[in-house]
N, C-alpha and C positions, 0 to 999 in steps of 0.2 A: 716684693715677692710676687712673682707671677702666678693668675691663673691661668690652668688650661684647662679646656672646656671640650670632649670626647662624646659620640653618642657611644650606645650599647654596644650598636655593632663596631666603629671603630674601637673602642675597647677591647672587645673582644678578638679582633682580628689581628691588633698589635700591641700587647701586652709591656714586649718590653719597652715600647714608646712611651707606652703611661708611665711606664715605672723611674725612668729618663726623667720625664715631665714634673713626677715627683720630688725629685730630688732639691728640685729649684724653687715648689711649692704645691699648693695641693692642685690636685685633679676631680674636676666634678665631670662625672657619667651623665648621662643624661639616656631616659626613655620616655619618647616621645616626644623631645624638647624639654621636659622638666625634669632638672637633675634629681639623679634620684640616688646617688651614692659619690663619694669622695673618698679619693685614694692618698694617701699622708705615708711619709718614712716611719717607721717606727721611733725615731730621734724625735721628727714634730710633734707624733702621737704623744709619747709620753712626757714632751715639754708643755702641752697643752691642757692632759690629764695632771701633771703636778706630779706624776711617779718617778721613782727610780728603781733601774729593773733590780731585782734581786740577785743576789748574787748566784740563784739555780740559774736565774734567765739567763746569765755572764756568763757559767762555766758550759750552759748548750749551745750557746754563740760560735760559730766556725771560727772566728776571730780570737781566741779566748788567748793569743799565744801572746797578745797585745795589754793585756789589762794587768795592772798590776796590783797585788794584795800582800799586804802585811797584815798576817792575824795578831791581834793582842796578844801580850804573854800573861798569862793564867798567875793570881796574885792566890793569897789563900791558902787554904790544908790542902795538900797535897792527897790523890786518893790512893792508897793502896794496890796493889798489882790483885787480879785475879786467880785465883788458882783454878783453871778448868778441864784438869784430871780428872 
């Protein structure tokens, strides 16, 4: 996994470079020479964090046409219909 190593201002000036850069592995900023922030995929981030997104995080994903969900089928008393006349 490669680093790549970016000041501020090239950060700043090509965004979608870092993001590119990312993809391969993280990216450390740097101001003044000492990095001071690290850009990750949210894929890395949360193999790193040990999360998995929730299933709100899934369905506001632009991608969401790809994921596939089978809900459980409901075992149990059945509840009643509502009556809200």
């Amino acid at each position: 996994m490669p680093i790549t190593t970016m000041s501020a201002r090239e950060f700043n000036q090509d965004v979608s470079k870092a993001k590119k850069a990312a993809n391969s592995g993280p990216v450390f900023v740097t101001d003044r020479g000492r990095p001071s922030h690290v850009l990750l995929t949210i894929d890395e981030y949360q193999r790193l964090m040990g999360t998995q997104a929730s299933i709100v995080d899934l369905l506001s994903m632009p991608s969401t046409d790809t994921i596939e969900f089978d809900a459980p089928r409901l075992t149990g008393p059945v509840a009643k219909p509502i009556d809200l006349t």
